[in-house]
C-alpha positions as CSV (number, residue, x, y, z in Angstrom):
1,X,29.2,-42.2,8.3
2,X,29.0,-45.3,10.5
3,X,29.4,-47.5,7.4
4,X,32.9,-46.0,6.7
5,X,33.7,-46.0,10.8
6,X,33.2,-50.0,10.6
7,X,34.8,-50.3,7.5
8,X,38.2,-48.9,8.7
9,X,37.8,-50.4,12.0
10,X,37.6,-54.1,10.3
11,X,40.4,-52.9,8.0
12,X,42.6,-52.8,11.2
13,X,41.8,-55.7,12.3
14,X,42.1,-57.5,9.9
15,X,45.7,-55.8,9.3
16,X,46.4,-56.6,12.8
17,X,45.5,-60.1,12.5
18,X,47.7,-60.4,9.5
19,X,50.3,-58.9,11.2
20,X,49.9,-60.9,14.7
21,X,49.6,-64.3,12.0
22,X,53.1,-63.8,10.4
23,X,55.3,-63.6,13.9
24,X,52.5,-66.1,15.5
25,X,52.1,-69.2,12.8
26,X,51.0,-72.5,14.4
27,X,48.0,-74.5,14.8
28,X,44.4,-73.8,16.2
29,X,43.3,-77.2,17.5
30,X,39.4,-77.5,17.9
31,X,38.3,-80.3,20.2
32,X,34.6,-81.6,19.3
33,X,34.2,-84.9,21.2
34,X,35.0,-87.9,19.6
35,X,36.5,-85.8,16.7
36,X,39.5,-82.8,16.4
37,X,40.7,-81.4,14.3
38,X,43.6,-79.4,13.5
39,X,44.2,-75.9,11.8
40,X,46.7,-73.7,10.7
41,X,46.3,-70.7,12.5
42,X,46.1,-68.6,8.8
43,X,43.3,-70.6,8.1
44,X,41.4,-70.7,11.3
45,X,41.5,-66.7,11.2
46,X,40.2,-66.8,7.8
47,X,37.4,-69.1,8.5
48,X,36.6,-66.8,11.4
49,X,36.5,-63.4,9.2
50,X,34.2,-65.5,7.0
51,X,32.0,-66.5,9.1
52,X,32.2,-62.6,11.0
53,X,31.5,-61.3,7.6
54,X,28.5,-64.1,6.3
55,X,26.7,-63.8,10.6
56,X,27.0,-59.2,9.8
57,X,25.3,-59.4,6.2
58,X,23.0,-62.3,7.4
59,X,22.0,-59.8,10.1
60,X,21.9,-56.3,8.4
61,X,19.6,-58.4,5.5
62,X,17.0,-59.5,8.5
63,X,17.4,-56.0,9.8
64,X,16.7,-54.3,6.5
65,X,13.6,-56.8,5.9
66,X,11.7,-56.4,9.2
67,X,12.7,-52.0,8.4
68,X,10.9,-52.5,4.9
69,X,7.7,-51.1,6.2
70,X,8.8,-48.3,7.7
71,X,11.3,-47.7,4.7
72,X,8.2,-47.9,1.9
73,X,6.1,-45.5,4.2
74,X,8.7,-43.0,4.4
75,X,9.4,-42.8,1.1
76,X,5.8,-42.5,0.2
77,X,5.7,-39.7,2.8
78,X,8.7,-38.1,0.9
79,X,6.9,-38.5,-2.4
80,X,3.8,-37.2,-0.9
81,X,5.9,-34.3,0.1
82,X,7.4,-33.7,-3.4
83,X,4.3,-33.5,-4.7
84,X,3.1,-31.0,-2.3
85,X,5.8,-28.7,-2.5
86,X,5.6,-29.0,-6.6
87,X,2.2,-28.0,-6.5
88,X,2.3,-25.6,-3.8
89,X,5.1,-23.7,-6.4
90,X,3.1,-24.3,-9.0
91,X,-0.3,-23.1,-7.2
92,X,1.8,-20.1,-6.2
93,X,3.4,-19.2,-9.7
94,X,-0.8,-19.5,-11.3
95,X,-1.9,-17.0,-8.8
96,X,1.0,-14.4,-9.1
97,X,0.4,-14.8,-13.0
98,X,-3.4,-14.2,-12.4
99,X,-4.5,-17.9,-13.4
100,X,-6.7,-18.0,-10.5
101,X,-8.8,-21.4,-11.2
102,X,-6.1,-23.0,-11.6
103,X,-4.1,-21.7,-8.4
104,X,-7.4,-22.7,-6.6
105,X,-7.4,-26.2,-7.9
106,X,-3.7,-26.7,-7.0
107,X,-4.0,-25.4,-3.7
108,X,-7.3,-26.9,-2.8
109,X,-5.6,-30.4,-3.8
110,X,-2.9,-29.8,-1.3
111,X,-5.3,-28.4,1.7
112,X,-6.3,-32.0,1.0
113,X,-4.0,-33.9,1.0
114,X,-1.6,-32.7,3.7
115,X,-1.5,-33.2,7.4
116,X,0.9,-30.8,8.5
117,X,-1.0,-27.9,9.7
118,X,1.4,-25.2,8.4
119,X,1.1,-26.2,4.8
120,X,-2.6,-27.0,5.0
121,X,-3.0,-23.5,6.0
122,X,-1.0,-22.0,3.8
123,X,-2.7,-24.0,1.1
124,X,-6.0,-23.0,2.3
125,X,-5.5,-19.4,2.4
126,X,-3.4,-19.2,-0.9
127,X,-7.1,-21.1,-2.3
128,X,-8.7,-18.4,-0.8
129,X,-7.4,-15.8,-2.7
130,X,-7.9,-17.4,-6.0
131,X,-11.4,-17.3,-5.2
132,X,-11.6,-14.0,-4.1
133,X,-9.9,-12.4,-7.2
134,X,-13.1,-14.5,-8.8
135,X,-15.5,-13.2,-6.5
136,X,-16.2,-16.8,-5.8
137,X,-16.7,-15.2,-2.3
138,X,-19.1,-18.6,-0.6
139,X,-16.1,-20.7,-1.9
140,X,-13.5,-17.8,-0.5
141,X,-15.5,-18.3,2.7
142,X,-15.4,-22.3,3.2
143,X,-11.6,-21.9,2.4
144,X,-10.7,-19.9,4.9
145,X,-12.7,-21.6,7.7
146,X,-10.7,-24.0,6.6
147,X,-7.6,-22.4,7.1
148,X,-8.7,-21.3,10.3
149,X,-9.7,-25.0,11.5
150,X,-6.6,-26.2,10.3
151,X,-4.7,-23.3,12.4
152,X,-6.1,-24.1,15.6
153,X,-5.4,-22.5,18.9
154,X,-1.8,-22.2,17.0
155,X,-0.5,-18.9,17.6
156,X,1.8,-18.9,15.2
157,X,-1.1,-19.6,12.3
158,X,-4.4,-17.9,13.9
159,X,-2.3,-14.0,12.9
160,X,-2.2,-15.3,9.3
161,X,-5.7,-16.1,8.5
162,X,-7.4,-13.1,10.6
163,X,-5.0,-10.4,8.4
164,X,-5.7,-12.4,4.8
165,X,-9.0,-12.8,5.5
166,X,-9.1,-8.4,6.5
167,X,-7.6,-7.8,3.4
168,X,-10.2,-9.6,1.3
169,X,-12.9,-8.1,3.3
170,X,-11.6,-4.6,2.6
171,X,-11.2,-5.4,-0.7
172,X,-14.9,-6.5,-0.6
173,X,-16.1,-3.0,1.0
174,X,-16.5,-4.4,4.4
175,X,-14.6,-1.9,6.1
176,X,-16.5,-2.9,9.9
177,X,-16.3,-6.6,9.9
178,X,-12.2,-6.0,9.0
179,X,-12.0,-3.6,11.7
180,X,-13.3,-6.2,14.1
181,X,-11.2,-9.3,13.0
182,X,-8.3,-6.7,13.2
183,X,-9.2,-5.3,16.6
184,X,-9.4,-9.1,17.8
185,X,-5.7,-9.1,16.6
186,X,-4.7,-6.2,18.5
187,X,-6.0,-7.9,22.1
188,X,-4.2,-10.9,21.1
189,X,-1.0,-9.7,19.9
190,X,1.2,-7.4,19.0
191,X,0.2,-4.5,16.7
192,X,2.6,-5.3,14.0
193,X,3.2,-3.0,11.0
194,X,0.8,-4.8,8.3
195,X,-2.1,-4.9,10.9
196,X,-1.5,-1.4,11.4
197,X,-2.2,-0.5,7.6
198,X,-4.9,-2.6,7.6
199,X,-6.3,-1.1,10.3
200,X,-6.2,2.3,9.0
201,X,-7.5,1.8,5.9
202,X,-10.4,0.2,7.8
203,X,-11.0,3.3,10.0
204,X,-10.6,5.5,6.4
205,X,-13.2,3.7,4.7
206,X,-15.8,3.9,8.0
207,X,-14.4,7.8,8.4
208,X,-13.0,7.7,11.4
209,X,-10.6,10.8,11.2
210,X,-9.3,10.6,14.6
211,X,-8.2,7.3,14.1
212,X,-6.8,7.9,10.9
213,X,-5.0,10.9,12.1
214,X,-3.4,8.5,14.8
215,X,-2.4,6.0,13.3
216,X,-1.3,7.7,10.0
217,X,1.4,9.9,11.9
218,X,2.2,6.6,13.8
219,X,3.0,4.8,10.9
220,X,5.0,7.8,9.3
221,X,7.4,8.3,12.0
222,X,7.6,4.7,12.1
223,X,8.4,4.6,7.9
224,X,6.2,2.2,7.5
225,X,3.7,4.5,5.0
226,X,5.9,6.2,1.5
227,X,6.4,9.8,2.7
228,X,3.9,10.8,0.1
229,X,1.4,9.0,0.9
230,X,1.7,9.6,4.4
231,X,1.1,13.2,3.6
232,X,-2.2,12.8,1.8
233,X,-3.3,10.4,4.6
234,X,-2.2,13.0,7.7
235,X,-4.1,16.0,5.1
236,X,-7.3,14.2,4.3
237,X,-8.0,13.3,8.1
238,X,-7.0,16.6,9.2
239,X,-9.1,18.3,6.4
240,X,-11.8,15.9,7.1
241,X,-11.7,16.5,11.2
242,X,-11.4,20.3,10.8
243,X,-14.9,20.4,7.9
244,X,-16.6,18.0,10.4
245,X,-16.0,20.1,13.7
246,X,-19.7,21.1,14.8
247,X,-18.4,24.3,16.7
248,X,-15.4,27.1,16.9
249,X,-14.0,25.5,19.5
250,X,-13.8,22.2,18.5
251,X,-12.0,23.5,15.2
252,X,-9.2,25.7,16.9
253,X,-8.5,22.8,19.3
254,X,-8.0,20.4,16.3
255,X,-6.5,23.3,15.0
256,X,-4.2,23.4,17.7
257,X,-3.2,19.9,17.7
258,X,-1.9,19.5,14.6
259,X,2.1,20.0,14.1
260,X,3.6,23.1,12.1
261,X,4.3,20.7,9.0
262,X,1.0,19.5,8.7
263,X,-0.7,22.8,8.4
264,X,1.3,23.9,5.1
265,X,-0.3,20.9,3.8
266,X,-2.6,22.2,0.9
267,X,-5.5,20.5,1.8
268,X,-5.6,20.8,5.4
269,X,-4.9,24.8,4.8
270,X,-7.7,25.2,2.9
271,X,-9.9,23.3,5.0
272,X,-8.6,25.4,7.9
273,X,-8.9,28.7,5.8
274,X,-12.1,27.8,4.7
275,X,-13.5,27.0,8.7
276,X,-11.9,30.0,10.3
277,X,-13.3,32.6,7.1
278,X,-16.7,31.3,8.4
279,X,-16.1,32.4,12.0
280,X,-15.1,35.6,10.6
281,X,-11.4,35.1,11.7
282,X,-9.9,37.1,8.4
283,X,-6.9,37.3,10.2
284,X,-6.2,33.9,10.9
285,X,-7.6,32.8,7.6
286,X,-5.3,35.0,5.9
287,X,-2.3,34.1,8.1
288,X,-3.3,30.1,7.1
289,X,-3.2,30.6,3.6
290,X,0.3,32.3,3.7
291,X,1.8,29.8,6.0
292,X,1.1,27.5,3.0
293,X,1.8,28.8,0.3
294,X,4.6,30.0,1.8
295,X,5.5,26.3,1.3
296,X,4.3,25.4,-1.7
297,X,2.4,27.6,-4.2
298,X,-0.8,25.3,-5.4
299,X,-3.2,26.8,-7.9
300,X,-5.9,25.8,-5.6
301,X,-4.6,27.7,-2.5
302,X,-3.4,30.5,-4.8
303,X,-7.6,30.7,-5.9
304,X,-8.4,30.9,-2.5
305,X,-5.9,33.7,-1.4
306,X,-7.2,35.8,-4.1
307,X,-10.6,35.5,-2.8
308,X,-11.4,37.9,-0.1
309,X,-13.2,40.6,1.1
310,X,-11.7,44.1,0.0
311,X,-10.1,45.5,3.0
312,X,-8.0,42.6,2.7
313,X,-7.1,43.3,-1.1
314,X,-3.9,45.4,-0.2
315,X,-1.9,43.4,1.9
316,X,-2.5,40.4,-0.3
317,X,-1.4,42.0,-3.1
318,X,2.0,42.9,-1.3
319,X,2.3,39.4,-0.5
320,X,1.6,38.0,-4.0
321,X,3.8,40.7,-5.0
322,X,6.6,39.3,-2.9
323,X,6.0,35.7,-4.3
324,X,6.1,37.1,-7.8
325,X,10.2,38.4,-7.1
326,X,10.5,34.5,-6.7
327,X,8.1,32.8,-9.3
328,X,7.8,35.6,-12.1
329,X,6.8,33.1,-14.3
330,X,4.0,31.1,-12.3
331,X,0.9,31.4,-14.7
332,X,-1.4,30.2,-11.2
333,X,0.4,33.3,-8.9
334,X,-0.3,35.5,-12.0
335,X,-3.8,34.3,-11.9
336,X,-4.6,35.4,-8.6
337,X,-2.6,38.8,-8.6
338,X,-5.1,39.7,-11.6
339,X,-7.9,38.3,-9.5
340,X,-6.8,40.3,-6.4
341,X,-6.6,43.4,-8.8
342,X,-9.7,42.8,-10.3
343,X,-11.5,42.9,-7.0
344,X,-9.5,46.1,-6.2
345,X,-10.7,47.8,-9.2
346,X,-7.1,48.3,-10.5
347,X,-7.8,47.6,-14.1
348,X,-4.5,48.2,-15.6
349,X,-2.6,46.1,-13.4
350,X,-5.2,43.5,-13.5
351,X,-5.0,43.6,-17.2
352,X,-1.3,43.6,-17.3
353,X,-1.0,40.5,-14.9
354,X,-3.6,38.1,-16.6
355,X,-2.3,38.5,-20.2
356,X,1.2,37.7,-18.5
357,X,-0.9,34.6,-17.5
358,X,-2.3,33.7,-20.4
359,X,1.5,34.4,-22.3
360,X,2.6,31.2,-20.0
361,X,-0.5,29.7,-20.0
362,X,-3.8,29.5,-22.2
363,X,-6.4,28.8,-19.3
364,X,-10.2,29.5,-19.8
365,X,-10.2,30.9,-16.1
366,X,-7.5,33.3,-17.2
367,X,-9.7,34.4,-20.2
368,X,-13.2,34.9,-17.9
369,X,-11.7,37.0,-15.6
370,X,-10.2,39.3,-18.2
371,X,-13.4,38.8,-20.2
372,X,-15.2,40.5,-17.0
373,X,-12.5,42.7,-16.5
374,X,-12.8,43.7,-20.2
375,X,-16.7,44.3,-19.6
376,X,-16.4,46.4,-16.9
377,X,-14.2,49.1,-18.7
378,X,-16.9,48.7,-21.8
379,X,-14.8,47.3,-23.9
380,X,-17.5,45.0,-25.3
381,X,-15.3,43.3,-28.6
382,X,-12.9,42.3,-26.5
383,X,-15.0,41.0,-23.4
384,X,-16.7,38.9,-25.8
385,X,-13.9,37.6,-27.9
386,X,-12.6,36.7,-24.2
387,X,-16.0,34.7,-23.4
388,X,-16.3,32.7,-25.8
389,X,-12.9,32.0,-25.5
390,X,-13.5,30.5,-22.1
391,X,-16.3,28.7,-23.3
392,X,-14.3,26.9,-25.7
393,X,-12.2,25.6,-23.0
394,X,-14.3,25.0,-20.9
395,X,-17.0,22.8,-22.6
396,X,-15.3,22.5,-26.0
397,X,-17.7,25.3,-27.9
398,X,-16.2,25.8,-31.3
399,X,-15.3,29.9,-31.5
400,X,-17.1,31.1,-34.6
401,X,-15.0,32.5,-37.1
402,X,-17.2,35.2,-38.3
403,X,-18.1,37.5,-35.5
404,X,-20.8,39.3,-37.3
405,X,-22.8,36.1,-38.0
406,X,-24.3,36.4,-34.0
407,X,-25.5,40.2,-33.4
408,X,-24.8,41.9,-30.0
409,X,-25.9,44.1,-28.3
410,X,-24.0,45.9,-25.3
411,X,-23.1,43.6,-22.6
412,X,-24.7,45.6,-20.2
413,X,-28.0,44.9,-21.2
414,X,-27.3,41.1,-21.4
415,X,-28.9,38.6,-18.6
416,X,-25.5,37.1,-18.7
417,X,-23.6,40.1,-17.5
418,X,-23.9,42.6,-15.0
419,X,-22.7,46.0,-14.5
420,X,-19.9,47.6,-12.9
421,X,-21.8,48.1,-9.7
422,X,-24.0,45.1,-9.7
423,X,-21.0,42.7,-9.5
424,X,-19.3,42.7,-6.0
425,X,-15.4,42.5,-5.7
426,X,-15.9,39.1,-3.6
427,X,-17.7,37.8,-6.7
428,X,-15.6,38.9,-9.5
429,X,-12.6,36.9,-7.9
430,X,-15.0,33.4,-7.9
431,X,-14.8,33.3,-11.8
C-alpha cells in the first residue's frame, strides 16, 4: 500500500514539474567556484529526478541489506510454522483414523519443536492420547506432564490438560484420582458442561448415588445428557439409593424426594416396589407398580405385579383387566393375568389367558406356568408336553419325538413336582 501511495505521489510531481517546465523554460545556472555552468531548466529537472530516483533505490537496497537478517529469520519462523501446522493436521487426521504411533510420532515432533505454548500443549496432549489408545500409559504420563509444564499457570491451558487427562483416567478404571483432578477444576473454575459429565461418570463408577442423582437431573434440565440416557442415569441412582437405604425411613424419604416422572421409571418402580413389599407396605407397593405401568407396560414390572400375596389377587386382576381393554394383544400383560389367575386358583381363566399368550408369543415362561397349571388339574400328558417344552427354551433341550421312549409316572409322585396343596399361590406366580 505505501509503494503505490509513493508511486502516485512521484507521478504528480513529476506531472507538475512537466507542467511548471513548459510555461517556465529558462536556465538553471549552478555556480561552483572558479567554474559555472549553465543548464536548461528541462534538463536540470531531469538530472534532479535522476539523481532523487538513483539516492531512493541506493537507500531502500542498504535498507533491505542491513533487514536481511531479520527477513531470513522470519521466513524460517514461517516455514517452521508450516511445518507445524502440516504435521499437526496430519498428526490429527492418524489419530481420528486410529493410526495411533504414528499420530504420537507427529505430535511428539511438534511438542518439540515449537515454542508457542498453545501448540506445544495441544501437541502434547493430542500425543497423549495416541499413547493411551496403546496403553503406552508411562509414555501417556510423561506426555501430559508435559502438556501441563508447557501450560503453566495459564488459565486458559491448565482446564485442557486436567479434563483430557480425567478422561483417560476414567477410561483406565481410575474413577478417584479423575474425581480429584476434576474437583480441583471445580475450585478453580467454572463447572462447565464436559466437566460435569465427567464428573458424574466418576461418581457412577465409585457409586456415589447421591451424587449421581444430582448431577444427572442437573445435566438433564440443562440438555446437556440425550433424554434417554438421562432416564437410565436418574433410574439407576434412584434404584441404587432406594436398595441401599439401611432403614424404612431412609427409603420413604428418598422415596419422597424423587419427582412424579421419575418414579414411573421401570427400574426405580421396582426397586421401590421391591423395598416397600419388605416393610410390608402391600398397599404402597401395589400403588407403585400401577403408577408405572400405568406408564409403560414392561414385562419385568408386569412379572412383578402378578406376584403377590392372595388377598391382593382380586384387585390386580381388575386392574390387569383394565389394561387388557387397551393392549389385548400384549403377550407380557397376558402373561401375568394367567399368573395372577393361577395364584387365584381360577384354572379356566388362567388357561384361557396363557394360551392367548403363547398364540402371540412362544415363551418358555408361558409354557411352565401352564405346565403347573396343567399339573395341578391332573392333566399329566399335557403338563409334561408343557415342561419339556420350557425346557427346550430355556436351555436348548431337544423335545423327544416319541413320548413313550421315557416312562412316567404321575407327576404327583415326582421330586420335581408338588401337589396342589404343597405349592403356595405366592410361589406358583415365581415360575
Amino acid at each position: 500500500m505505501r509503494t503505490w501511495f509513493w508511486t502516485l505521489l512521484l507521478l504528480v510531481a513529476a506531472v507538475g514539474v512537466a507542467v511548471g517546465l513548459r510555461y517556465h523554460s529558462g536556465n538553471v545556472a549552478l555556480l561552483l567556484p572558479p567554474y559555472r555552468v549553465e543548464l536548461s531548466a528541462s534538463l536540470a529537472a531531469l538530472i534532479l529526478v535522476v539523481l532523487f530516483v538513483v539516492l531512493y533505490g541506493a537507500l531502500r537496497a542498504i535498507a533491505w541489506t542491513l533487514q536481511l537478517p531479520v527477513r531470513v529469520r522470519r521466513w524460517r519462523e514461517r516455514r517452521a510454522l508450516a511445518q507445524q501446522q502440516e504435521l499437526l493436521e496430519r498428526g490429527w487426521i492418524n489419530l481420528l483414523e486410529g493410526r495411533y504411533a504414528k499420530a504420537e510420532s507427529d505430535m511428539s515432533r511438534v511438542a518439540g519443536q515449537t515454542d508457542v505454548p498453545s501448540r506445544r500443549v495441544l501437541s502434547s496432549l493430542s500425543a497423549a492420547r495416541a499413547a493411551h489408545a496403546m496403553q503406552e500409559f508411562e509414555r501417556r504420563d510423561a506426555l501430559i506432564a508435559q502438556a501441563r509444564e508447557a501450560a503453566g499457570n495459564d488459565a486458559s491451558l491448565t482446564p485442557a490438560v486436567t479434563i483430557v487427562e480425567a478422561e483417560m483416567l476414567l477410561d483406565q478404571q481410575r474413577p478417584e484420582e479423575a474425581l480429584a483432578l476434576l474437583s480441583q477444576l471445580h475450585e478453580n473454575g467454572p463447572r462447565h458442561l464436559h466437566t460435569l459429565r465427567l464428573t458424574l461418570r466418576a461418581h457412577r463408577d465409585l457409586g456415589h448415588w447421591g451424587e449421581v442423582l444430582k448431577l444427572a437431573r442437573n445435566l438433564s434440565k440443562r440438555n446437556a445428557l440425550h433424554p434417554v440416557a438421562g432416564s437410565r442415569m436418574i433410574a439407576l441412582a434412584a434404584a441404587e439409593l432406594l436398595r441401599s437405604a439401611n432403614d424404612p425411613g431412609a427409603r420413604r424419604a428418598i422415596w419422597k424426594d424423587l419427582k412424579d416422572d421419575e418414579r414411573v421409571l421401570p427400574e426405580v418402580a421396582l426397586a421401590g416396589a421391591a423395598v416397600f413389599e419388605a416393610d410390608g407396605d402391600e398397599l404402597r407397593t401395589r400403588t407403585i407398580l400401577e403408577n408405572a405401568l400405568d406408564a409403560q407396560l414392561t414385562p419385568e414390572l408386569l412379572r412383578a405385579y402378578a406376584r403377590c400375596s392372595p388377598d391382593q389377587i382380586q384387585p390386580r386382576l381388575e386392574k390387569a383387566e383394565g389394561w387388557l381393554r387397551e393392549s389385548p394383544n400384549d403377550p407380557d400383560l397376558l402373561q401375568a393375568l394367567g399368573t395372577l389367575c393361577l395364584c387365584g386358583r381360577l384354572w379356566g381363566p388362567a388357561q384361557r389367558y396363557l394360551e392367548r399368550s403363547l398364540g402371540e408369543r412362544d415363551d418358555p415362561r408361558t409354557h411352565a406356568l401352564l405346565a403347573s397349571l396343567y399339573d395341578r388339574t391332573d392333566r399329566a400328558a399335557e403338563a409334561v408336553r408343557h415342561w419339556r417344552l420350557a425346557t427346550e427354551g430355556m436351555i436348548g433341550v431337544p423335545v423327544l419325538k416319541a413320548d413313550d421312549a421315557v416312562l412316567f409316572g404321575p407327576t404327583s409322585a415326582s421330586p420335581q413336582f408338588e401337589s396342589e396343596e404343597a405349592v403356595a399361590p405366592d410361589r406358583a406366580a415365581g415360575l
